[in-house]
Structures are given as structure tokens and as C-alpha cells.
C-alpha positions as CSV (number, residue, x, y, z in Angstrom):
1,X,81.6,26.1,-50.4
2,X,79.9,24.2,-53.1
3,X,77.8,22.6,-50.6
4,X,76.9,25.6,-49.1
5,X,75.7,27.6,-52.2
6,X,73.9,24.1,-53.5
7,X,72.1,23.7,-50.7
8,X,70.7,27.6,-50.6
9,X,69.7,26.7,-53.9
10,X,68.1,24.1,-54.1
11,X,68.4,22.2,-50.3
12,X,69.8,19.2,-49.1
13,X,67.5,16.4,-50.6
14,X,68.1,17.6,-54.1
15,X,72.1,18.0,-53.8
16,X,72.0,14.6,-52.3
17,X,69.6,13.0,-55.1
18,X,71.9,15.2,-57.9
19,X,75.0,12.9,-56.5
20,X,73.3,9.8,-55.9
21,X,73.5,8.4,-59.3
22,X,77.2,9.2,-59.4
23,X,77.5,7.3,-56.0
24,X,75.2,4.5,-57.3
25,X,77.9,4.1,-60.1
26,X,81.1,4.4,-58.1
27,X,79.3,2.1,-55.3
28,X,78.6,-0.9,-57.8
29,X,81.9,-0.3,-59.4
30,X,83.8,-1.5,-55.9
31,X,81.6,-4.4,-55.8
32,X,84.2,-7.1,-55.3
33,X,85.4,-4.8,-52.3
34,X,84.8,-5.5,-48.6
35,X,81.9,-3.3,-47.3
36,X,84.4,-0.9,-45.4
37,X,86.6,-0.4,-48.5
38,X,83.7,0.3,-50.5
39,X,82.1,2.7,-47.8
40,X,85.7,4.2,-47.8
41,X,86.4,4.9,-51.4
42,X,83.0,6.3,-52.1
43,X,83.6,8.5,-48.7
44,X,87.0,9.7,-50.3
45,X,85.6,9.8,-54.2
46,X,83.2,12.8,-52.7
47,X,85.1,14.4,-50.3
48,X,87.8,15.4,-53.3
49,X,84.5,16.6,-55.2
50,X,84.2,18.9,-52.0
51,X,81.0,17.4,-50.9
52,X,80.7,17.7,-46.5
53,X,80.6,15.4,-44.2
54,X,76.7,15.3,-43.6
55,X,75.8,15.4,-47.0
56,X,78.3,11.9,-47.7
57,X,76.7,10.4,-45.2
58,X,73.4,10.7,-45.9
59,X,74.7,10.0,-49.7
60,X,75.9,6.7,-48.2
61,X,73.0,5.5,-46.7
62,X,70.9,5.9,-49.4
63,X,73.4,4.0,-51.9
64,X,73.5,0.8,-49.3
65,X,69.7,0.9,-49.4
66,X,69.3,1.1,-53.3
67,X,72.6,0.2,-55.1
């Protein structure tokens, strides 16, 4: 739902660059973690925000390119 009503807004590349910095901070916060926990509990830190599937993963790519 909050994706949804975001993204009518305002569209997918600015709801993904709105939580980037957030997932910049949780990223480097795991940073002694394996890349697969990391991945993980960045995956599971937005999904209880209520953020879908697509926009996490587009979230994640972006944070492994520019931490």
C-alpha cells in the first residue's frame, strides 16, 4: 500500500532514492557480515517498513554499487 500510493506520487526512482540513504546506513552498519547476511537483513529491515519486492531489489542493487 505505501508503495503503491508513493509510487503514484512521485514514481519508482524517487521512492527508491527516498530509501537509499537509509539502506546506505543499514548496509554499512552489517559490514563485518558475510554478503548474504548483509543482503538478508537489509531485505528483511525494508520489508517490515512495507517496501515490495521490486522496489528492495532495485534498493539492493544500488547500495552494492555505492555503499
Amino acid at each position: 500500500l505505501i508503495d503503491r500510493v508513493v509510487g503514484e506520487t512521485f514514481g519508482e526512482v524517487d521512492l527508491v532514492t527516498g530509501i537509499l540513504p537509509l539502506a546506505q546506513k543499514r548496509w554499512r552498519s552489517t559490514g563485518s557480515l558475510p554478503l548474504d547476511k548483509r543482503r538478508n537483513r537489509l531485505t528483511g529491515f525494508l520489508q517490515r517498513r512495507g517496501y515490495d519486492w521490486g522496489t528492495i531489489r532495485r534498493v539492493l542493487e544500488r547500495v552494492r554499487e555505492n555503499p
